[in-house]
C-alpha positions as CSV (number, residue, x, y, z in Angstrom):
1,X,52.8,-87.8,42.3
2,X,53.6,-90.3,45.3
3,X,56.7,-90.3,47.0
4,X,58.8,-92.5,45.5
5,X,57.0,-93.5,42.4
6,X,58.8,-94.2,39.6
7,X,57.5,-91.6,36.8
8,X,58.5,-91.1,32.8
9,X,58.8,-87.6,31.6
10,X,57.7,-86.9,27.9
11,X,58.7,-84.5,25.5
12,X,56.7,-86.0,22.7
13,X,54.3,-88.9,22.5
14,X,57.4,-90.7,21.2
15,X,60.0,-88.8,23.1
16,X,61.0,-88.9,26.7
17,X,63.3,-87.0,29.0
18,X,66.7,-89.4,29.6
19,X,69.3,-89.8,31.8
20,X,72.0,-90.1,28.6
21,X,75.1,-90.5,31.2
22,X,76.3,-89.2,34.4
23,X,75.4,-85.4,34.5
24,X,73.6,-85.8,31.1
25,X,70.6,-85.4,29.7
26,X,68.8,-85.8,26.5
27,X,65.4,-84.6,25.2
28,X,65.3,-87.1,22.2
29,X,65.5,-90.7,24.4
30,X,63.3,-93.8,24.2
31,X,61.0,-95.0,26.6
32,X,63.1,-97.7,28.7
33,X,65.0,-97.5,31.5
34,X,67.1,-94.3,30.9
35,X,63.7,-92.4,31.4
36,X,62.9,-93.1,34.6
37,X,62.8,-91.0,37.3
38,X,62.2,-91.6,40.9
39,X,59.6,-89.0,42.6
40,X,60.9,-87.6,45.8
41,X,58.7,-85.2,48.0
42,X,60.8,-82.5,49.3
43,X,58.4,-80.0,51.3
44,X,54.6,-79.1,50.4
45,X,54.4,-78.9,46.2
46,X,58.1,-79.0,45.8
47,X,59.3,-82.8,43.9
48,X,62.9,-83.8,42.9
49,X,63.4,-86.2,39.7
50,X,66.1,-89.3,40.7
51,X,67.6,-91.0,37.6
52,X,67.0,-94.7,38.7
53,X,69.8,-95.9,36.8
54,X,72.0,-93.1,38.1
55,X,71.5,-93.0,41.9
56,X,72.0,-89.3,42.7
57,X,71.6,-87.9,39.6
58,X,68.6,-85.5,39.2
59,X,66.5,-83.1,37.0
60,X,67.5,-79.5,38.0
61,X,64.9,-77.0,36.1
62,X,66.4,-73.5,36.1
63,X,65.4,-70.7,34.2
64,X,63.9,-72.6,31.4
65,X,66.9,-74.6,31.0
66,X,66.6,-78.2,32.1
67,X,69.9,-80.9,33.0
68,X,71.0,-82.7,35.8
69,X,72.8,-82.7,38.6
70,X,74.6,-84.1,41.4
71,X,73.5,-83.9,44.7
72,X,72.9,-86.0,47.9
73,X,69.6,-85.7,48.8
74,X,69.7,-85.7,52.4
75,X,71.8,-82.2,52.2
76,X,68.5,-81.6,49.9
77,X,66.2,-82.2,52.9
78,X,68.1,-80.2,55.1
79,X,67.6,-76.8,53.3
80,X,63.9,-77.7,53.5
């Protein structure tokens, strides 16, 4: 995935991963703009998953569990 590319993430063929509303996000959504995500390289083989419509916002994967979250991501490259 390039930096910065804008990518869709599908649960189905029909089904995509969307950014609902702030801090919410839905397995079940349509393929428009709610369902994209901006790539962001982080380090070596580690991306982060920017709602484009919610600057900010992104996919946090924990545990098996998978929502979003608030975060700057400057204070993201920091830690890296």
């Amino acid at each position: 995935m390039r930096d910065k590319g804008v990518i869709l993430l599908f649960t189905s063929r029909s089904q995509t991963l969307t950014s609902e509303r702030q801090s919410m996000l839905s397995a079940i959504g349509k393929r428009n703009r709610l369902a994209q995500f901006r790539v962001h390289k982080i380090a070596s083989g580690i991306r982060m998953f920017e709602s484009v419509l919610f600057p900010q916002q992104f996919i946090r994967i924990d545990d098996g569990a998978c929502d979003m979250m608030v975060l700057q991501l400057d204070t993201v490259n920091d830690r890296f």
